[in-house]
N, C-alpha and C positions, 0 to 999 in steps of 0.2 A: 323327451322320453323319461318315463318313471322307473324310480328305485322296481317295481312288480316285473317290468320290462324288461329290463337286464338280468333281472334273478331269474328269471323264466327262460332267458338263453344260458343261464347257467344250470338250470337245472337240465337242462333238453343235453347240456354235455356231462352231466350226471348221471343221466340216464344210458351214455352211449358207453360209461366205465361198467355201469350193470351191466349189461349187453354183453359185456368181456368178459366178468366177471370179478371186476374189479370192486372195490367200494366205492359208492356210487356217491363223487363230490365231483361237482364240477366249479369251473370259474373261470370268468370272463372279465375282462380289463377295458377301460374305455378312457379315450381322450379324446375332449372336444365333441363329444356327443359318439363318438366312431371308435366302435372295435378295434382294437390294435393287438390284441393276443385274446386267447382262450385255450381253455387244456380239461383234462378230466384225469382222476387217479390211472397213471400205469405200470404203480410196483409189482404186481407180478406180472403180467402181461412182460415186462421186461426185466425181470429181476435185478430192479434198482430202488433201494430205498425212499430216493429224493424224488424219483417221480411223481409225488403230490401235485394235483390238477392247479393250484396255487404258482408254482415251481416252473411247471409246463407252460402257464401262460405268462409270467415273468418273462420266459426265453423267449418268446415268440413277441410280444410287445417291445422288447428293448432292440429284436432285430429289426420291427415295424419304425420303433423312431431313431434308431439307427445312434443309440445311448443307453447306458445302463443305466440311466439318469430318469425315473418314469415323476416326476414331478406333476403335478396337475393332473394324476391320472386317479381313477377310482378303480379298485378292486369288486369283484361280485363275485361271491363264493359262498357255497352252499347249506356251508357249514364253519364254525370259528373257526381259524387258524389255527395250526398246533405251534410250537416253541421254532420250530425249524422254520417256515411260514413265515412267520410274524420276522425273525432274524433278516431271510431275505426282503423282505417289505420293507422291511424300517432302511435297510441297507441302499434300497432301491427307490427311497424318498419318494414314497407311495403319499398321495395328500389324503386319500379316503379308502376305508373297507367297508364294507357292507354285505354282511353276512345273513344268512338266515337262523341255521337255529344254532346254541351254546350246544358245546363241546364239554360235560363235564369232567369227563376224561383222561382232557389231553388239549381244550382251548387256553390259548394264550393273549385272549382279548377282555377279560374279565371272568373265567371259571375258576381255571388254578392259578394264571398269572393274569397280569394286565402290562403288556410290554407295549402295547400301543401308547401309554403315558408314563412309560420308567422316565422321570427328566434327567436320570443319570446317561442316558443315550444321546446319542447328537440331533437327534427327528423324533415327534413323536405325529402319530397318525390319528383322524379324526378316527373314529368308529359308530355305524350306523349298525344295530342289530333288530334281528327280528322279523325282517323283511321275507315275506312267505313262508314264514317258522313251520307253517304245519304242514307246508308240501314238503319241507327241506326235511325235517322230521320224520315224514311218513316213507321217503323214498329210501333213508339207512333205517330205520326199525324195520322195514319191509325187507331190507336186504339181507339185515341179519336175524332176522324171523326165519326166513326162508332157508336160510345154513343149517338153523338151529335144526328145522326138521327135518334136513336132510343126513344129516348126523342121528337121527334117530331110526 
């Protein structure tokens, strides 16, 4: 199965945070070729900060391999990691991300920070970017296109 593959179930739980009305990032976790977490944004839907769809699928994979320990595992998310993200990843000795589009904002994979190679940390993680950039792109410009007008 290809990098297009998994970003495509990531995007489809991007799709399901829009639907809530969430911001629309999903991500999907896999080890050994098999899903083991997935999650989509649900800070407001729950009024909780950390709910980042990143965060959600952390919880759900480490109860899948029954370790907080995701080593050999690949990350697919739809968008770069923010600072908070990246913190649990690295924490969670994640071996790969692979993201779609930069985050200039608020990405911590190469926009404003690059914590996936600080050597001052104890793990640093492979990074794969760009994968389906312009679905992942199109699905938050679209989301906040759509605020924008409804604000007016």
């Amino acid at each position: 199965m290809t990098h297009d593959y998994f970003m495509s179930l990531a995007l489809k739980e991007a799709k399901k945070a829009e639907k809530k009305g969430e911001v629309p990032i999903g991500c999907v976790i896999v080890h050994g070729g098999r899903i083991i977490g997935k999650g989509h944004n649900l800070r407001e839907t729950k009024n909780d900060p950390t709910l980042h769809a990143e965060i959600i699928a952390l919880k759900k994979a480490s109860k899948t391999l029954g370790s907080w320990r995701l080593s050999g595992t690949t990350v697919y998310v739809t968008i770069e990691p923010c600072i908070m993200c990246m913190g649990a990843l690295i924490l969670a000795r994640v071996k790969r991300i692979v993201f779609g589009c930069y985050d200039k904002k608020g990405g911590a994979c190469g926009s404003l920070y690059d914590i996936s190679q600080d050597k001052r940390l104890n793990h640093r993680i492979e990074v794969v970017s760009g994968v389906m950039d312009k679905e992942c792109m199109n699905i938050i410009q679209g989301f906040f296109s759509g605020l924008r007008r409804k604000r007016r």
